[in-house]
C-alpha positions as CSV (number, residue, x, y, z in Angstrom):
1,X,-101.1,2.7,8.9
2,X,-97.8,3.5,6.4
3,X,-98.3,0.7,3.9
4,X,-96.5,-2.3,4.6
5,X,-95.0,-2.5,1.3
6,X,-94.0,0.7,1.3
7,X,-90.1,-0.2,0.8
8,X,-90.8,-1.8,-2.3
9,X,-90.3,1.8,-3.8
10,X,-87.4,2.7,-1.6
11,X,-85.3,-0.9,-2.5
12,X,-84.8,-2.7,-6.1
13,X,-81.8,-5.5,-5.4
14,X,-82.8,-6.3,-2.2
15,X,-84.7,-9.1,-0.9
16,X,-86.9,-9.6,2.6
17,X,-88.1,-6.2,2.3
18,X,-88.1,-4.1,6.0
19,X,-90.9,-3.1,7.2
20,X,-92.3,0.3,9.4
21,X,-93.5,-0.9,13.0
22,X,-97.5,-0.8,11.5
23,X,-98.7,1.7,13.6
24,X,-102.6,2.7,13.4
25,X,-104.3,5.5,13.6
26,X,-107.7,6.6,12.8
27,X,-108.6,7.6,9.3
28,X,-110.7,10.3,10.4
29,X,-108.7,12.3,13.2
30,X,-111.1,12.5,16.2
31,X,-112.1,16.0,17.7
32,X,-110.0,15.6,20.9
33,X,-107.1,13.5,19.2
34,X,-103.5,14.6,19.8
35,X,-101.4,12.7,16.9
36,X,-97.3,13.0,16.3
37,X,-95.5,11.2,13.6
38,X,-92.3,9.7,14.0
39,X,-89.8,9.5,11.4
40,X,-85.9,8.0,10.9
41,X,-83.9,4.5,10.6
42,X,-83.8,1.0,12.1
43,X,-83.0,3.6,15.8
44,X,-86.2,5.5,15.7
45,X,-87.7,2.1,14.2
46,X,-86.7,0.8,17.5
47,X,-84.4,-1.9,16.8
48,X,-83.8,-4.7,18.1
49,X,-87.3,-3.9,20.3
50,X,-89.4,-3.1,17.8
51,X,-92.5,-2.8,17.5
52,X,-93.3,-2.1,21.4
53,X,-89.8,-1.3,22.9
54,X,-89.3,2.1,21.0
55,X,-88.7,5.7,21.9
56,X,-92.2,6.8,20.3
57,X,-93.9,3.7,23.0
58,X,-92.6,6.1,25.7
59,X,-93.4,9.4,24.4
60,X,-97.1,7.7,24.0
61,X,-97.7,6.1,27.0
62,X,-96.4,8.9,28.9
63,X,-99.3,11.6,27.2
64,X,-101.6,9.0,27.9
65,X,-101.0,9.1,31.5
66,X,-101.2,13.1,31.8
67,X,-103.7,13.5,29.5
68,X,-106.4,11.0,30.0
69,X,-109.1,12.9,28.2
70,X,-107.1,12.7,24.9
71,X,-106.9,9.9,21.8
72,X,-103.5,9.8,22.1
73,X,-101.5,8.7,18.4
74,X,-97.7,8.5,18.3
75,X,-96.9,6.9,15.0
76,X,-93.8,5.3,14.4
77,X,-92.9,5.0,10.0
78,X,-89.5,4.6,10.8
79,X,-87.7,1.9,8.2
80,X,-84.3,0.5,8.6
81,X,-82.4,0.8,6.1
82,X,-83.8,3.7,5.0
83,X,-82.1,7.7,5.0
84,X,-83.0,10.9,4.0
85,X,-84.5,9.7,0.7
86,X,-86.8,7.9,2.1
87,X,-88.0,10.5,4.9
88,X,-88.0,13.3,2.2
89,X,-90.9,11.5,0.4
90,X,-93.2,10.8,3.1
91,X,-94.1,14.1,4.1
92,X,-96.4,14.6,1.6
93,X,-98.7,11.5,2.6
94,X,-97.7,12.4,6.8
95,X,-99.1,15.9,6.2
96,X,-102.4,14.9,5.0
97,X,-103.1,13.3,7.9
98,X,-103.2,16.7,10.1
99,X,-100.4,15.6,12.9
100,X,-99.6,17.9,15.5
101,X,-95.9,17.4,15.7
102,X,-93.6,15.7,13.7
103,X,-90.5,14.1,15.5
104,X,-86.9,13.1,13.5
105,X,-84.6,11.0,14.6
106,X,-82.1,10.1,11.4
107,X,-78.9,10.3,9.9
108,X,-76.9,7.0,10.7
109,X,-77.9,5.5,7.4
110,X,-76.8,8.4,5.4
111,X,-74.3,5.9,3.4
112,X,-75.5,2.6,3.3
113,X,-79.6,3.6,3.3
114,X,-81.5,3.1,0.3
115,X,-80.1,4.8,-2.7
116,X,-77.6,6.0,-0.4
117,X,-73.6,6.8,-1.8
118,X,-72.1,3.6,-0.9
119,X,-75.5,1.2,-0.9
120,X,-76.0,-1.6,-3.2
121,X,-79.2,-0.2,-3.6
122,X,-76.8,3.3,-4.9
123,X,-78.9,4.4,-8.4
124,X,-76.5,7.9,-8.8
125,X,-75.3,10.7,-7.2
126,X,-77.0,13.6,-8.3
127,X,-80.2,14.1,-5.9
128,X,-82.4,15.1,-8.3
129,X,-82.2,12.0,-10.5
130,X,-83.0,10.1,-7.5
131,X,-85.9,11.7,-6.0
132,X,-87.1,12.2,-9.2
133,X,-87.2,8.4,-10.1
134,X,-88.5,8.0,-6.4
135,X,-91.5,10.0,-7.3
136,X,-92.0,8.1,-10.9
137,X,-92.2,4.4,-8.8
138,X,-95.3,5.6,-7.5
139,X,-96.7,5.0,-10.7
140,X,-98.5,1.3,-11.4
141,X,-97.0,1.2,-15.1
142,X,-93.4,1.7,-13.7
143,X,-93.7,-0.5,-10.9
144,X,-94.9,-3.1,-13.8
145,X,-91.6,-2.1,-15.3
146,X,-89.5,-2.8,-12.6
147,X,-91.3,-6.1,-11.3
148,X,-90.5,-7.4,-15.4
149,X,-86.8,-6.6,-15.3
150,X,-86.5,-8.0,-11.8
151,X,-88.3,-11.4,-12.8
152,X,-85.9,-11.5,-15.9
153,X,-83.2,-10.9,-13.9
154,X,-84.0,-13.6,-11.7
155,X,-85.0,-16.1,-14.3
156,X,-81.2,-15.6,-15.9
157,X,-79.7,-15.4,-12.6
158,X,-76.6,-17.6,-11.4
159,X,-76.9,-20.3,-9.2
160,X,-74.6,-17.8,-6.8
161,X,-77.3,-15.0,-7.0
162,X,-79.8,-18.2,-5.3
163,X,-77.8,-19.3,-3.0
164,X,-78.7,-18.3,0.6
165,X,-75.4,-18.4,2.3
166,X,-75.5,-15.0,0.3
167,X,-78.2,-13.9,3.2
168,X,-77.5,-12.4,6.1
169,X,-78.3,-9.4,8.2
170,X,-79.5,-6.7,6.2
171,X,-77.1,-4.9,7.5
172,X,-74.3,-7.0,5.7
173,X,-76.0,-7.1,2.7
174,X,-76.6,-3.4,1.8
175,X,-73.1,-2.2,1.6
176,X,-71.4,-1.6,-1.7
177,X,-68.6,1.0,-0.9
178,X,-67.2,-0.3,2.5
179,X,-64.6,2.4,2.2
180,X,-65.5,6.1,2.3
181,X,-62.4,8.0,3.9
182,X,-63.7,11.1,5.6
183,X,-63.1,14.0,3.4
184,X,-63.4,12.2,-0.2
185,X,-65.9,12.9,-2.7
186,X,-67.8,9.9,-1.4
187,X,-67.8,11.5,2.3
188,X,-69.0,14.9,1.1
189,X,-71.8,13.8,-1.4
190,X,-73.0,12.0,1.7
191,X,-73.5,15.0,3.5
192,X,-74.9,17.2,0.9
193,X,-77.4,14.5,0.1
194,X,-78.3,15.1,4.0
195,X,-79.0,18.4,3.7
196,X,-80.1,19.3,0.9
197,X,-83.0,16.2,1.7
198,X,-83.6,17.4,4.9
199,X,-83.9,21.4,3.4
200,X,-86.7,20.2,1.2
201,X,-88.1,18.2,4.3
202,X,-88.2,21.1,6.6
203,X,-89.6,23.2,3.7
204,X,-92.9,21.2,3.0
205,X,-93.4,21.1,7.1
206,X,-92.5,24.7,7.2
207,X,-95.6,25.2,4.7
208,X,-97.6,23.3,6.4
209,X,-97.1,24.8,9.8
210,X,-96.1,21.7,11.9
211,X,-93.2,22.0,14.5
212,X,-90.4,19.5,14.3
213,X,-88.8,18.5,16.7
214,X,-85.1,17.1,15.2
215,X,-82.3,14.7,17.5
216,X,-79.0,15.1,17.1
217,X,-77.1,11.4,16.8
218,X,-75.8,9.0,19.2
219,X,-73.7,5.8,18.8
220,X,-71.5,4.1,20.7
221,X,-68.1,5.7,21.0
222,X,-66.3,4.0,24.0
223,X,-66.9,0.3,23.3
224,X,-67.2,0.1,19.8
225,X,-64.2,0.3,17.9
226,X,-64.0,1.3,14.6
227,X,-64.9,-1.2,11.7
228,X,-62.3,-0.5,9.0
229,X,-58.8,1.8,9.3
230,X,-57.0,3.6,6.4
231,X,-54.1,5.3,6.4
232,X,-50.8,5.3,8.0
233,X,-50.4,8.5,9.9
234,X,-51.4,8.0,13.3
235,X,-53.2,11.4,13.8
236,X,-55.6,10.1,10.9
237,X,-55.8,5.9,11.1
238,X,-59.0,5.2,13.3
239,X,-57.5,2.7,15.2
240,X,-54.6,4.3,16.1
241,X,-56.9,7.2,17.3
242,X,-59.3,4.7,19.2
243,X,-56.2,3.4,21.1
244,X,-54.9,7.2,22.0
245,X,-58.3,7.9,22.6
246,X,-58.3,4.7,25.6
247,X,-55.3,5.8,26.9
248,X,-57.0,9.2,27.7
249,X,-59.6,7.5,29.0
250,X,-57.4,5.5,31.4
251,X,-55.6,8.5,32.2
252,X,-58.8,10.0,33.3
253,X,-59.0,12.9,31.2
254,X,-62.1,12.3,29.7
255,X,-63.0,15.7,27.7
256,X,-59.9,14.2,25.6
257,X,-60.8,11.0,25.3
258,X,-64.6,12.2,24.1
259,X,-63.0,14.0,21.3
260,X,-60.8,11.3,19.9
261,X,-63.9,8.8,20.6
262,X,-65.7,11.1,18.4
263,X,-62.8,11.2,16.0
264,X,-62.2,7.5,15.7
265,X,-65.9,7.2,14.6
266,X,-65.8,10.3,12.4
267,X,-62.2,8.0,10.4
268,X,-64.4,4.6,10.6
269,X,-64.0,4.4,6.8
270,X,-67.3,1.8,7.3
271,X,-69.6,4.5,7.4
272,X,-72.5,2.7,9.7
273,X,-72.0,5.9,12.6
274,X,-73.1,9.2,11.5
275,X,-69.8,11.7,11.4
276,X,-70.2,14.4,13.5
277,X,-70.7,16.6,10.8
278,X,-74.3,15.0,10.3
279,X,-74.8,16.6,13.6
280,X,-73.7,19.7,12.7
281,X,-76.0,20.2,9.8
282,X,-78.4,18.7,12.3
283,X,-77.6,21.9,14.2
284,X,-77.7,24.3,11.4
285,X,-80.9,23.0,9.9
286,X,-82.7,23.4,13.3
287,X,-81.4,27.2,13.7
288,X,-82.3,28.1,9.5
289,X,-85.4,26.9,9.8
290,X,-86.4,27.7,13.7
291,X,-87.3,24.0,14.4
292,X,-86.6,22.7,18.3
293,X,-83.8,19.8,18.6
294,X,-82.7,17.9,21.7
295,X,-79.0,17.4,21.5
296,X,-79.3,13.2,22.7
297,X,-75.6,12.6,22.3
298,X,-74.6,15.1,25.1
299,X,-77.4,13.8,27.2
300,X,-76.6,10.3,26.6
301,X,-72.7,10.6,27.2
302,X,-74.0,12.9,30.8
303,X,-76.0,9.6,31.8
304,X,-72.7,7.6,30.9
305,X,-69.5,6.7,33.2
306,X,-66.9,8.9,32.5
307,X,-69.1,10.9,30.6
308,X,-68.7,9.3,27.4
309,X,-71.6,6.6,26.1
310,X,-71.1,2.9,25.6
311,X,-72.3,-0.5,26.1
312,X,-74.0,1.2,29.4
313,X,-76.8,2.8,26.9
314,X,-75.9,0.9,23.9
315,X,-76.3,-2.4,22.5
316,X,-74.2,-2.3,19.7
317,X,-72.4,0.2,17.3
318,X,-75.4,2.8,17.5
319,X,-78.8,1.2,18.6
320,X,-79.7,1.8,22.1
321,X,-81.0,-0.2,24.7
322,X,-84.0,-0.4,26.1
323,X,-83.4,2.0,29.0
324,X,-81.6,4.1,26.2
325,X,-84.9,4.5,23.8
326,X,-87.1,5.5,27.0
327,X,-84.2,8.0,27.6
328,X,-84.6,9.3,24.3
329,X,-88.4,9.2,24.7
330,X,-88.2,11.2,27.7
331,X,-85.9,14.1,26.3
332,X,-88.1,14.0,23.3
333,X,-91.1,14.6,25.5
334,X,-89.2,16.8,27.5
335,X,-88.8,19.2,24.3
336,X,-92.6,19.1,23.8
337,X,-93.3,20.5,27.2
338,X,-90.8,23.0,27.2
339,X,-91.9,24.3,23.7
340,X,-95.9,23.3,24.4
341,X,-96.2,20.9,21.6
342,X,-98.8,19.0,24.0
343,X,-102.4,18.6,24.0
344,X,-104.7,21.7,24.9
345,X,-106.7,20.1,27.5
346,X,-106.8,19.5,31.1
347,X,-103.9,17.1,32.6
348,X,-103.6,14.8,35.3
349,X,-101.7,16.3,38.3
350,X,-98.7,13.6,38.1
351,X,-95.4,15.4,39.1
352,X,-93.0,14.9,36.5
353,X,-90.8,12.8,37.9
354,X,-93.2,10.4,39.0
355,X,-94.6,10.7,35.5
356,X,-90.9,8.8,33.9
357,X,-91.3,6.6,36.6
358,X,-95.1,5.0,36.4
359,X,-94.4,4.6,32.4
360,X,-91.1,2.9,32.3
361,X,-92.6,0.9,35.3
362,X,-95.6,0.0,32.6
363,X,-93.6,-0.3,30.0
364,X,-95.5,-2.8,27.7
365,X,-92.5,-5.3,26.7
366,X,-93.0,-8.9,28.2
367,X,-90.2,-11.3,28.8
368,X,-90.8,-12.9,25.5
369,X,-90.1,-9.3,23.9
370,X,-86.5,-9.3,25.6
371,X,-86.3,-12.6,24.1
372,X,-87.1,-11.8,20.7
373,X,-84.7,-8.7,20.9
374,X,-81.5,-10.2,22.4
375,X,-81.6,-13.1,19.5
376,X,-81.9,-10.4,17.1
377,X,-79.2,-8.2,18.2
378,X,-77.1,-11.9,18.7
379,X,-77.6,-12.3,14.6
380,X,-76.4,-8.9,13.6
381,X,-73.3,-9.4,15.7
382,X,-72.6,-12.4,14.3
383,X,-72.1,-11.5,11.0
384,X,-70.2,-8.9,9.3
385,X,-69.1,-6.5,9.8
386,X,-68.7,-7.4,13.7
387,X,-67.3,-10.5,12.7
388,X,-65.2,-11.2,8.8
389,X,-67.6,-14.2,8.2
390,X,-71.1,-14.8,9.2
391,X,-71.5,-17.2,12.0
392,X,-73.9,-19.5,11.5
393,X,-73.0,-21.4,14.6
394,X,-74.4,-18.3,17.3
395,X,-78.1,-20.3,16.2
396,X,-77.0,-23.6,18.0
397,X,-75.4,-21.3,21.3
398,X,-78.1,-19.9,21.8
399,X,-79.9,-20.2,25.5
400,X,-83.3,-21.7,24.6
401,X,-85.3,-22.6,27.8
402,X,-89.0,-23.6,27.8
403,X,-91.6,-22.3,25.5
404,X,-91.5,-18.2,25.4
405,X,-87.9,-19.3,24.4
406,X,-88.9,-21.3,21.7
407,X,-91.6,-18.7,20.8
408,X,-89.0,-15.9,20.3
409,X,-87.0,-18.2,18.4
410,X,-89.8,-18.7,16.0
411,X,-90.6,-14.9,15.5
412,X,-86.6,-13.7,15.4
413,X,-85.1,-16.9,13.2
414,X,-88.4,-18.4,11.1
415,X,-90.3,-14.6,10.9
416,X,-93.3,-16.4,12.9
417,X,-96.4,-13.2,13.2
418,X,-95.0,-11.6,15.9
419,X,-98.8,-10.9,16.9
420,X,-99.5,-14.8,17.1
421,X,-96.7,-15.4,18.8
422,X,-97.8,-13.2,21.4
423,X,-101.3,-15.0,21.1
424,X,-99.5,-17.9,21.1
425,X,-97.2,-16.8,25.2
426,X,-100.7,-15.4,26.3
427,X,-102.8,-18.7,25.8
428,X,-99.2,-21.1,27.2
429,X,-99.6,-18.8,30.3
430,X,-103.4,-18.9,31.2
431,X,-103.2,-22.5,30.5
432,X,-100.7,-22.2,33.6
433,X,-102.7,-20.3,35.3
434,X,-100.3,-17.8,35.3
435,X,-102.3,-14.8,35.4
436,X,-99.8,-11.9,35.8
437,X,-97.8,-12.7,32.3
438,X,-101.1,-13.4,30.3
439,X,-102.4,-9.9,31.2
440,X,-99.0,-8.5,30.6
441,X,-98.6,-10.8,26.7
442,X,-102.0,-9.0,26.3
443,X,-101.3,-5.6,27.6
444,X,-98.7,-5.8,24.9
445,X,-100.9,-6.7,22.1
446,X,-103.6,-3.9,22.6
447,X,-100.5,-1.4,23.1
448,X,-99.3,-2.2,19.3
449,X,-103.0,-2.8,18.1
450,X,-105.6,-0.6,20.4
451,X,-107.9,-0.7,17.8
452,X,-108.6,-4.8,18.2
453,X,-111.1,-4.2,21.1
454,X,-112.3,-8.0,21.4
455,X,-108.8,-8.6,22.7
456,X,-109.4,-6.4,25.9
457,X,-113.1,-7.9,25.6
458,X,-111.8,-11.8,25.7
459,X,-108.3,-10.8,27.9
460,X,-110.5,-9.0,31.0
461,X,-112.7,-12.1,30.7
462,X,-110.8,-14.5,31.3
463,X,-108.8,-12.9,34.3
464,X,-112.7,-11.6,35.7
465,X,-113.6,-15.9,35.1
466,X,-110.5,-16.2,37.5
467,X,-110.9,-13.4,39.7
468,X,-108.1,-11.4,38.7
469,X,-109.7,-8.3,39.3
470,X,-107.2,-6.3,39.6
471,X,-104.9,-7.2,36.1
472,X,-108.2,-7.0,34.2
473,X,-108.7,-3.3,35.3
474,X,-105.9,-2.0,33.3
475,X,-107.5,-4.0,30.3
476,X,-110.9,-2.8,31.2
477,X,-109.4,1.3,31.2
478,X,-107.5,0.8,28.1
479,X,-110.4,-0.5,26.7
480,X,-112.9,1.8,28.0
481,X,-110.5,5.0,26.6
482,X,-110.0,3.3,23.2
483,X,-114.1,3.0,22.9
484,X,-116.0,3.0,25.8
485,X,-119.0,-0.1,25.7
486,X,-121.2,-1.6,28.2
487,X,-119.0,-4.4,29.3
488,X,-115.7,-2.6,29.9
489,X,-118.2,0.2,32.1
490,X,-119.7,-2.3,33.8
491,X,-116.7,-4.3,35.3
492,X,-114.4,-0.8,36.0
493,X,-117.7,0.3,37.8
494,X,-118.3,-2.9,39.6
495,X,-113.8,-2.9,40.5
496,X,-113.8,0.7,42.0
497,X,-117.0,-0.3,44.2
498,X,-115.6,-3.5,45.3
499,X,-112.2,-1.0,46.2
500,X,-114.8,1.8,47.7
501,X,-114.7,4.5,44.9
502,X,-117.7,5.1,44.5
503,X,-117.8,8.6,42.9
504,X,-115.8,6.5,40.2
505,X,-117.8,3.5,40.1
506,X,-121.2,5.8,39.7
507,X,-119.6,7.4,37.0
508,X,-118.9,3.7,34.7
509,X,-121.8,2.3,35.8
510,X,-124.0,4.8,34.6
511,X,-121.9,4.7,31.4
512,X,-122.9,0.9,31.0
513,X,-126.5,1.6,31.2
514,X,-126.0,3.9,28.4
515,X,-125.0,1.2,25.9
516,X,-127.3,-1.2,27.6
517,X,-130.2,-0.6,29.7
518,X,-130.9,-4.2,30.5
519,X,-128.3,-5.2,32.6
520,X,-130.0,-6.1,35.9
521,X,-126.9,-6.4,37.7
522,X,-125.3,-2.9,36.5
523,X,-129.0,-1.6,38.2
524,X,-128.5,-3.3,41.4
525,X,-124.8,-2.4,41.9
526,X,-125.4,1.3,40.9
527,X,-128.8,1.1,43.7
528,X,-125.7,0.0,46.1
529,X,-123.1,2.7,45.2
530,X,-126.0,4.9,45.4
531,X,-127.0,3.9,49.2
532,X,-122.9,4.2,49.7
533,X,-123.1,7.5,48.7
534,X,-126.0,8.0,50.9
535,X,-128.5,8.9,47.4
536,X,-131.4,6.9,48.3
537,X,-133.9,8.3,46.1
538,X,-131.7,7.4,43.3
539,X,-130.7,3.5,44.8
540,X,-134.8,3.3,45.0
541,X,-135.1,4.5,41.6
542,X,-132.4,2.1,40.4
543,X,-133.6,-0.7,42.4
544,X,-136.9,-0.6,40.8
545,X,-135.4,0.2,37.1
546,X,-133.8,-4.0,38.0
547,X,-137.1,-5.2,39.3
548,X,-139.2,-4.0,36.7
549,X,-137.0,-6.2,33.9
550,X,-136.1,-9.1,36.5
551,X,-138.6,-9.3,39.1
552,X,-137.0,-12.0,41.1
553,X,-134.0,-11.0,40.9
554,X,-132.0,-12.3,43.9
555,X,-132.2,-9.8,47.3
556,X,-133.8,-6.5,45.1
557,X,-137.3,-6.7,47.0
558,X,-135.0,-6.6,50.4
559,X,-133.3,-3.9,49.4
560,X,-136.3,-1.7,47.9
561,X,-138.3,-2.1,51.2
562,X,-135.7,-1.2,53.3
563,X,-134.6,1.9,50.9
564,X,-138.3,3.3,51.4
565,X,-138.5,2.8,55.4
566,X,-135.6,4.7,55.0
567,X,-136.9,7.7,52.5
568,X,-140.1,7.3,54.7
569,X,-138.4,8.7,57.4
């Protein structure tokens, strides 16, 4: 996976480093893997539904579904807080791991990102400097460097500099230059940083011969209003815009009101929303360098009321909800079939629509995940710059009820694992007995970490012990896919006979037998499917196969007699 420490060479002032979702993949790609990196901010990071709840989950899950035959890998190294900087020196590292597509989503943080114009974390202007001293932090000697000054820094500190009222969303605490007029010097080195990063991005994948698929931007133009206004003439103060811009709105004239939205964003002197102009080079980019892009902000404002996207799709200035990342996921996948960035292999005949429908009905993201995300998203609006002073007081309002409250609480306030808090909802509900949400706090789990097969192992156990047949067979195939053993064979075989597929159930229990060929009760139910099937030469030969390592075992004698009166006749 991207190391988790990775932002250590992206961020030198700031504290509680962010961290990529910690996608795996294999380190030797398999033969009939299909594997797509996924690159941006805190949005193609997923938040406030990170890890499981992203755009990259969907665009996943839905390849697994059509193309069963494939390892499927979508791997998110998206990092808030990060911008083109940070993307323009991962390449390097994604490329050497042979993807088949690499998919961009980025360009809100273009201003307040690391090393960004108007970020604390803001080491110069001239983009060669800063990529060069990027690329010199890889080094262990400079690192040693930097961790010296940093402890002397610290040792000499204030008491202010210690203080943790001086916390906060990281968000709030990355912003230097909180006013960049459009147009000024600040405005403009922002977008040149853009492109000229994302020229030498496009370059090295150009090389390398991996399509792109890049997204133009979406935020939330009709219900968030702009942070900070400059300026007195109306035409040109954000507000007044915004206002003019509602008035249209009520007015009903919405092609008008979408442009001033867009406006008001684009005179924000806050710069959190990409200008449209980041969209534009988005645009030219794609077209210099013949890479695909999927234009989400038309799409999202054509799924909006009116026309024109808000708190419908988004959750707060620019994130989206969760319906809006499995939009996103979908016109990303969407792109890939058009353009046949997909696996070459046989796929399952799902119609499309049903396709959107069976993953975002499957969507791996328990109530404790909705949880975890809504107290998230309740900390960054209660501090600035949606409010003038952080509110301290939104901890004590919150709704806490029961335990998977007080779980989420743990893993959004305290930083509690968000694995073993997970761990932690699973064993509360089997202890309930409540077999449906521990399958689903475990189908979660192996959806972030497939490659931990004793959780399907122990999971499908204990709902088999309880005779939840049914929830452990989703387990039991995600298992099985991930790498196939003589349990998770045996149990999908004995399901589909118990449901009368036989063909099916032939097919896995034949698979357990080649892990194990001991099992006395994989050889009796295979002699079974067999005599479904009407093969009796192979039930006898199975039959005997059990007998000869369990003699007694219970009713096998029955069956072999009556399987050779039968052959016999």
């Amino acid at each position: 996976m991207l190391n988790p420490d990775i932002a250590g060479r992206y961020f030198f002032n700031t504290k509680d480093l962010p961290q990529s979702n910690n996608d795996a993949f294999d380190i030797d790609k398999r033969e009939n893997a299909f594997r797509v990196f996924v690159m941006g901010g805190s949005s193609a990071q997923g938040f406030p539904f990170s890890p499981n709840g992203t755009f990259s989950r969907y665009i996943r899950d839905r390849l697994e579904l059509i193309y069963p035959k494939n390892h499927i890998e979508v791997i998110n190294v998206a990092i808030t807080a990060t911008n083109s900087y940070t993307i323009r020196d991962l390449p390097p590292g994604v490329l050497e791991q042979k993807p088949d597509l690499i998919i961009i989503y980025a360009g809100h943080n273009e201003y307040y990102g690391a090393f960004g114009i108007g970020s604390t974390e803001n080491i110069g202007n001239s983009r060669a400097t800063v990529n060069f001293l990027i690329w010199l932090n890889k080094f262990k000697s400079v690192q040693l460097i930097r961790n010296w000054i940093e402890s002397i820094t610290i040792l000499f500190g204030s008491e202010n500099d210690k203080d943790p009222e001086q916390g906060g969303t990281l968000m709030a605490r990355i912003v230097k230059e909180q006013l960049i007029p459009m147009n000024s010097e600040l405005f403009n080195s922002g977008l040149q940083q853009f492109e000229g990063n994302f020229e030498d991005i496009l370059k090295m994948t150009q090389a390398a011969g991996v399509p792109v698929i890049f997204g133009t931007l979406v935020s939330n133009l009709k219900d968030q209003k702009p942070f900070i206004s400059v300026g007195t003439d109306p035409d040109e103060n954000a507000d007044s815009v915004y206002f003019q811009a509602n008035i249209q709105l009520s007015n009903r004239n919405f092609s008008v009101a979408d442009s001033l939205f867009r406006k008001a964003k684009d005179l924000d002197a806050l710069r959190f929303r990409a200008p449209e102009m980041i969209n534009n080079i988005i645009r030219r980019l794609a077209d210099k360098f013949n890479y695909k892009i999927i234009i989400t902000d038309a799409i999202f404002n054509n799924t909006s009321p009116d026309g024109i996207v808000g708190d419908n799709l988004i959750v707060d200035h620019l994130h989206p909800s969760l319906t809006g990342y499995q939009l996103i996921g979908k016109i990303y996948f969407e792109e890939m079939l058009r353009n046949g960035y997909l696996p070459v292999s046989e796929q399952a005949q799902i119609s499309v629509s049903e396709q959107d429908k069976i993953v975002v009905e499957n969507f791996a993201f328990s109530r404790l995940d909705s949880m975890i995300s809504q107290i998230r998203l309740t900390g960054l609006l209660n501090d600035w710059p949606f409010v003038d002073k952080r509110d301290f007081s939104f901890i004590k309002n919150l709704s806490l009820n029961g335990r998977i409250d007080s779980i989420a609480y743990r893993i959004a306030v305290e930083n509690m694992n968000w694995e073993k808090g997970h761990r932690e909802a699973a064993e509360w509900y089997l202890n309930k007995k409540d077999y449906q949400n521990f399958a689903k706090e475990f189908f979660v789990i192996v959806s972030q970490y497939p490659f931990k097969l004793a959780d399907y192992d122990y999971a499908a156990s204990q709902l088999i012990s309880a005779k939840q047949y049914e929830l452990a067979y989703s387990l039991l195939l995600k298992r099985f896919k991930e790498t196939p053993d003589a349990f998770s064979a045996k149990w999908l075989g004995n399901i589909n006979l118990t449901n009368g597929n036989v063909d099916e159930a032939i097919m896995y229990l034949n698979e357990s037998l080649s892990f194990d060929k001991t099992d006395t009760q994989v050889y009796y139910n295979l002699a079974g499917a067999y005599v479904q099937n009407e093969e009796y030469e192979k039930a006898l030969h199975s039959i005997e196969q059990c007998l000869s390592i369990k003699p007694d075992f219970p009713n096998a004698k029955s069956l072999k007699s009556q399987l050779i009166k039968i052959i016999a006749q």
